[in-house]
C-alpha positions in Angstrom: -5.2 -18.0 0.0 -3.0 -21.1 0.8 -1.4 -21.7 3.8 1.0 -25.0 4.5 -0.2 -26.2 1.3 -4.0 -25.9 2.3 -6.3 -23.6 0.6 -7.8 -21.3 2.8 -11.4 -19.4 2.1 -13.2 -18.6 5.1 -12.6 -15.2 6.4 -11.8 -16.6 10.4 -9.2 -18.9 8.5 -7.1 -16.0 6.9 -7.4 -14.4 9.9 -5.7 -17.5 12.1 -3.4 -18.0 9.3 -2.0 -14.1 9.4 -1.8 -14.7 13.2 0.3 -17.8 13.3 2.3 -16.3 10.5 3.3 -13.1 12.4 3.3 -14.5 15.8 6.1 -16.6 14.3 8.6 -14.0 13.0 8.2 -11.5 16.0 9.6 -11.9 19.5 8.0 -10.3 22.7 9.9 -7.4 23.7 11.6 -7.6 27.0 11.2 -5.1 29.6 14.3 -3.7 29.8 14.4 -3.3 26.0 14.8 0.3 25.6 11.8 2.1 23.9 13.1 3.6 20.5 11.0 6.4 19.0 12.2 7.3 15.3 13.1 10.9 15.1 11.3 13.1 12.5 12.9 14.8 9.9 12.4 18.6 9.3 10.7 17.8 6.0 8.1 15.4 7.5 5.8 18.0 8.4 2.6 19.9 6.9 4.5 23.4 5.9 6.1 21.1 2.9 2.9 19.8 1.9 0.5 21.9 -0.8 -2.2 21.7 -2.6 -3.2 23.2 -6.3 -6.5 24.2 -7.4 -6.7 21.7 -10.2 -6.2 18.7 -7.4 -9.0 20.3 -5.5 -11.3 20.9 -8.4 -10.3 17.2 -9.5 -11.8 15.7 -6.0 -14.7 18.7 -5.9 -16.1 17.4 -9.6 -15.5 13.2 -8.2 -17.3 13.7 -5.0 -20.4 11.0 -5.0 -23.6 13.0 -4.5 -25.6 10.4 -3.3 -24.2 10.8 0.4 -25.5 12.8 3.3 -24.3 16.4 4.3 -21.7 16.5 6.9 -21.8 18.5 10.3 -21.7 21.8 7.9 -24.8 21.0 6.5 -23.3 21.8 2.8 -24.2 18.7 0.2 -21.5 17.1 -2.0 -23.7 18.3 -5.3 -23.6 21.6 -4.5 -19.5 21.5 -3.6 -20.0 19.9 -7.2 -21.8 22.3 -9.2 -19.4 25.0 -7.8 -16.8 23.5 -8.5 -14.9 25.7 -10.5 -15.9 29.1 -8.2 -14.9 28.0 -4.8 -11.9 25.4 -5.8 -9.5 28.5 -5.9 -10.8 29.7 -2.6 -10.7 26.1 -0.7 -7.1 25.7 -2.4 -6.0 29.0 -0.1 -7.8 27.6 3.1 -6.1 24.2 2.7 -2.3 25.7 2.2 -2.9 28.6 4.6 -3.7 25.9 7.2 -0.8 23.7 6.0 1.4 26.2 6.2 0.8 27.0 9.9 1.0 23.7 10.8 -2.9 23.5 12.1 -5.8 21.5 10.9 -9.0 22.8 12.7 -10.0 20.2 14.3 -13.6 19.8 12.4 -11.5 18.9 9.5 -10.3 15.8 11.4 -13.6 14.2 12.4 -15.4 11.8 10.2 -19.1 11.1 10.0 
């Protein structure tokens, strides 16, 4: 990376040279600048978003098998090798949830 015509290897250097860089195109907001929140469209939510059974048998046949199990206890080769028998079924448990609008909340934590 080169910054001010300096090359720049270290990892604690990019780092400073982001910082100086951004600290010197933004301005600290002032407290009486009003707070604007950008309002969401009607098409930005999860009932417009679906899955097919080939994407999901596509990431069920890519998973890396050399991982732990998560919280369920079920192992990425077995997901796998059944691949093609449960893709179909996962497929309608992902777009039923989508369409509702509600990700259980198991989904959403990471090991």
């Amino acid at each position: 990376m080169t910054h001010n015509d300096q090359q720049v290897t270290t990892a604690e250097g990019k780092a400073d040279a982001f910082n100086k860089y951004f600290a010197s195109i933004f301005r600290p907001v002032s407290p009486s600048s009003p707070i604007v929140s950008p309002s969401l469209s009607s098409q930005n939510n999860l009932e417009s978003i679906t899955v097919s059974t080939e994407e999901v048998s596509y990431l069920l046949l890519n998973l890396l098998t050399d991982k732990a199990t998560g919280p369920d206890g079920i192992s990425a080769r077995l997901l796998k090798e059944c691949s093609n028998e449960i893709a179909p079924s996962l497929t309608a448990l992902f777009n039923k949830s989508l369409s509702f609008g509600k990700v259980p909340q198991e989904w959403k934590e990471a090991n």
